[in-house]
VOGUNU-288746 format. One record per residue (C-alpha): x, y, z; residue in three letters; residue number from 1. Coordinates in nm, 2 decimals, always signed. Layout:
<sites>
SITE       u       v       w  type  seq
SITE       X       Y       Z   ALA  NUM
...
</sites>
This chain:
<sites>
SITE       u       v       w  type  seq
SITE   +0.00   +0.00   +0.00   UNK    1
SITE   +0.10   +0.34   -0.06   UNK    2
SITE   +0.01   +0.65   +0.10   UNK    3
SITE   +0.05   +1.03   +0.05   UNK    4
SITE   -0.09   +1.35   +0.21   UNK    5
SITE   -0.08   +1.70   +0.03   UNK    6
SITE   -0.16   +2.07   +0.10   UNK    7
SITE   -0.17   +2.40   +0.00   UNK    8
SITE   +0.18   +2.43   +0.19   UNK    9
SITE   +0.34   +2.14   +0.09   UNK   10
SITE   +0.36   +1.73   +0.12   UNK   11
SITE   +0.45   +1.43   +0.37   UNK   12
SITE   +0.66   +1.18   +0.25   UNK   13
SITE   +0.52   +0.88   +0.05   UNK   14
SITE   +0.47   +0.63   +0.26   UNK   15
SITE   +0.53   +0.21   +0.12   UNK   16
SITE   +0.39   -0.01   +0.34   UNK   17
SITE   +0.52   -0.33   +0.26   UNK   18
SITE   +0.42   -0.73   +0.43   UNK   19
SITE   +0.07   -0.75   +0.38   UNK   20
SITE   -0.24   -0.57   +0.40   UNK   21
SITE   -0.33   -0.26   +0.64   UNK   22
SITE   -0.49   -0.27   +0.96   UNK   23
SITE   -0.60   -0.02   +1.21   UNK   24
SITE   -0.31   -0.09   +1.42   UNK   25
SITE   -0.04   -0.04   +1.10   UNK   26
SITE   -0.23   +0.25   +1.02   UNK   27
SITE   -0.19   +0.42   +1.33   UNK   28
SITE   +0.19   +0.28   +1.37   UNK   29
SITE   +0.31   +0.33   +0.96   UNK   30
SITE   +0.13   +0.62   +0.93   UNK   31
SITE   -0.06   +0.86   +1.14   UNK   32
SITE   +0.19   +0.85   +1.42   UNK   33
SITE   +0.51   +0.92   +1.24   UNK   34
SITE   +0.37   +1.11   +0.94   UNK   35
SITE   +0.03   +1.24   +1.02   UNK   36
SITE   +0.08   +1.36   +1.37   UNK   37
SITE   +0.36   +1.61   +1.27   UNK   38
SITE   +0.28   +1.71   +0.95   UNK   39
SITE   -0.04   +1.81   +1.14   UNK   40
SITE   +0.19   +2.00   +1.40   UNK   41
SITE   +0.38   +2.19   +1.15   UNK   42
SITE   +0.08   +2.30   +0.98   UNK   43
SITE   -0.13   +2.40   +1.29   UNK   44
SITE   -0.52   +2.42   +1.34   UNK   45
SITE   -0.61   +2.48   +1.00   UNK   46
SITE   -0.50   +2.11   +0.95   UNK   47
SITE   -0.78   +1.84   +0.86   UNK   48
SITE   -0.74   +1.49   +0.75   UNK   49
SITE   -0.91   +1.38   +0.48   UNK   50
SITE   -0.92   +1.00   +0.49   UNK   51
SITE   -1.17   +0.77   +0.31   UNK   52
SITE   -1.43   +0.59   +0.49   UNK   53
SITE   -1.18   +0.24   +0.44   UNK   54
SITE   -1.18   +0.06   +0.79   UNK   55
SITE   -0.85   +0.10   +0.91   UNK   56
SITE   -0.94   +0.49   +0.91   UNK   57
SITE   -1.27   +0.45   +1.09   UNK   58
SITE   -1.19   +0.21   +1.34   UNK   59
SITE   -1.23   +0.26   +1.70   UNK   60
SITE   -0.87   +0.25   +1.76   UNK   61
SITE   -0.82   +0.48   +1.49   UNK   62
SITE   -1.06   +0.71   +1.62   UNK   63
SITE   -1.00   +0.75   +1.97   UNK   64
SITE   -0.59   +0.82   +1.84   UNK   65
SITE   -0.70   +1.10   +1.63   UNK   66
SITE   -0.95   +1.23   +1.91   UNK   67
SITE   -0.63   +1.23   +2.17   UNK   68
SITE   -0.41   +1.38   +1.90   UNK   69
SITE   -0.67   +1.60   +1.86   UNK   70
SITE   -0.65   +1.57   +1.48   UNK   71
SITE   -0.97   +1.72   +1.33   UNK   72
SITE   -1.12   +1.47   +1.02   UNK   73
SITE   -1.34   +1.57   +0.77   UNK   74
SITE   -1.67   +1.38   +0.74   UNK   75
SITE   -1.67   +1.19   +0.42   UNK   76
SITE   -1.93   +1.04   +0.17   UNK   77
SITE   -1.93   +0.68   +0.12   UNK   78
SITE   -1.81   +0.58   -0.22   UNK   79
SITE   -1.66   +0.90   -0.30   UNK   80
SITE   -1.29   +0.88   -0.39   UNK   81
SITE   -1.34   +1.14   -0.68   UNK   82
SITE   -1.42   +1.42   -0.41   UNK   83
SITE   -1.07   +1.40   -0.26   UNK   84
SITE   -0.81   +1.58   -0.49   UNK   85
SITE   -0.52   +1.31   -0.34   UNK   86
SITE   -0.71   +1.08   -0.60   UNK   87
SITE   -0.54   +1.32   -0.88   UNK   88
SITE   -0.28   +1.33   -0.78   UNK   89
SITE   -0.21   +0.93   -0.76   UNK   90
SITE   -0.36   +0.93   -1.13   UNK   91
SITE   -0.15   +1.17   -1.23   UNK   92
SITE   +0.15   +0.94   -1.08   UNK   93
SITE   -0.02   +0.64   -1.24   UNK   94
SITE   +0.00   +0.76   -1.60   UNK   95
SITE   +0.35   +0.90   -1.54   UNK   96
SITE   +0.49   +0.55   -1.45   UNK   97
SITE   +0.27   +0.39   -1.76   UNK   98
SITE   +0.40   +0.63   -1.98   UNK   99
SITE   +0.83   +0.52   -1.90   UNK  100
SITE   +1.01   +0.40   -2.16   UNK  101
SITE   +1.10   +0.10   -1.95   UNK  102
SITE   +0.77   -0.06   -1.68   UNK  103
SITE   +0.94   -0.10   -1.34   UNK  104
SITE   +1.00   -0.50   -1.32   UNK  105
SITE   +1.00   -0.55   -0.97   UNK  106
SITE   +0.83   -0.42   -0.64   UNK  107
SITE   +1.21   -0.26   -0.55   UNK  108
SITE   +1.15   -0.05   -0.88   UNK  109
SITE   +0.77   +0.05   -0.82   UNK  110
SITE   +0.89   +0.16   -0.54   UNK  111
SITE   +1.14   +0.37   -0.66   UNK  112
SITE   +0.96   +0.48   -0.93   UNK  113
SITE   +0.63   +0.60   -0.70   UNK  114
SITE   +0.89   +0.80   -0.46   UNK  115
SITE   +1.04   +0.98   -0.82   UNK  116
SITE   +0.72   +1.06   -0.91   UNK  117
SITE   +0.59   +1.19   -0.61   UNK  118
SITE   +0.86   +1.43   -0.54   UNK  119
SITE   +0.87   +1.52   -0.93   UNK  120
SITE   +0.48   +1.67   -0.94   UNK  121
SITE   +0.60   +2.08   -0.90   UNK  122
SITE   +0.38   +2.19   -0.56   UNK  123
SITE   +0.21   +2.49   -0.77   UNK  124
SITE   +0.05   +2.20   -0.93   UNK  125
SITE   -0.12   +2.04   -0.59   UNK  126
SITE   -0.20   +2.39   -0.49   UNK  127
SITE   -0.37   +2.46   -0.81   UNK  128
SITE   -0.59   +2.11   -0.76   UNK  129
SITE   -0.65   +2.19   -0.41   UNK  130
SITE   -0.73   +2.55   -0.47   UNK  131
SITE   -0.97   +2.42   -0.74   UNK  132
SITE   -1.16   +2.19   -0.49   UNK  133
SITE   -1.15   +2.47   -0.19   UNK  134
SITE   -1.54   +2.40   -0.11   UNK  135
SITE   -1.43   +2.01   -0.04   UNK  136
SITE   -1.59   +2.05   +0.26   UNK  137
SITE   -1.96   +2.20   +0.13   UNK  138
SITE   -1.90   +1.96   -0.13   UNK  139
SITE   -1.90   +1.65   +0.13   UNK  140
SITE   -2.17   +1.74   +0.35   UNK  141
SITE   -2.42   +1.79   -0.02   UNK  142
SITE   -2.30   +1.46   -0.10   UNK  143
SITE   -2.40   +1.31   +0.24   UNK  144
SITE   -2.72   +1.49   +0.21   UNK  145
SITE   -2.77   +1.36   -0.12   UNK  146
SITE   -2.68   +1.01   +0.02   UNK  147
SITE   -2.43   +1.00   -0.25   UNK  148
SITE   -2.69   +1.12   -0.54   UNK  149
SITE   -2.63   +1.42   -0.76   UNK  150
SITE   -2.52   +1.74   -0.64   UNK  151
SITE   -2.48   +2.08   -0.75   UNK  152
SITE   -2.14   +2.02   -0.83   UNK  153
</sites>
């Protein structure tokens, strides 16, 4: 699995969690305590995690971390990925690794190739997408309301 977080500001580092699939537990441990937590700290209270509705990210444990972290999550619409602009960016990623002269062969070169093309995508570029999805938020809460069904946007 591989995981990413962007903002306006910047980006954490891209996360490969190899050995099997991910569970609350690794989530918490691979990811939201070494990555999350102080990216959240360096940004400050305008920070808000945007995480799908996958079960590692809405377990209890999970939950009651981010609660005593006190990291603020936005409420997301089942089914939604297209809402969250991380989704763009990991196309965008996808079609620049499809589109090498040479397919990486082996996990070791996936690998190397997703951490090339993460920190290769200029930052203008994320802000842009972000700034272009700035009423995420409004966005989320029609969808919910909507129970996933059209929108005004």
């Amino acid at each position: 699995m591989v995981w990413g977080g962007i903002c306006i500001q910047g980006r954490t580092e891209l996360v490969v969690v190899n050995g099997g699939s991910v569970n609350a537990a690794r989530y918490i441990n691979d990811i939201l305590h070494p990555v999350v937590r102080p990216f959240a700290g360096a940004i400050g209270h305008d920070f808000i995690l945007m995480h799908d509705n996958a079960r590692p990210h809405t377990a209890r444990i999970t939950r009651q971390y981010l609660d005593r972290e006190t990291i603020e999550v936005m409420e997301w619409p089942a089914r939604s990925p297209d809402l969250n602009p991380i989704e763009h960016v990991w196309d965008l990623i996808s079609r620049r690794i499809a589109g090498r002269n040479t397919a990486p062969q082996t996990i070791q070169q996936l690998t190397q190739a997703l951490l090339q093309e993460w920190m290769a995508i200029p930052q203008y570029m994320i802000r842009r997408l972000i700034i272009s999805m700035r009423s995420m938020r409004n966005r989320c809460r029609e969808c919910i309301t909507a129970r996933g069904g059209t929108t005004s946007y």
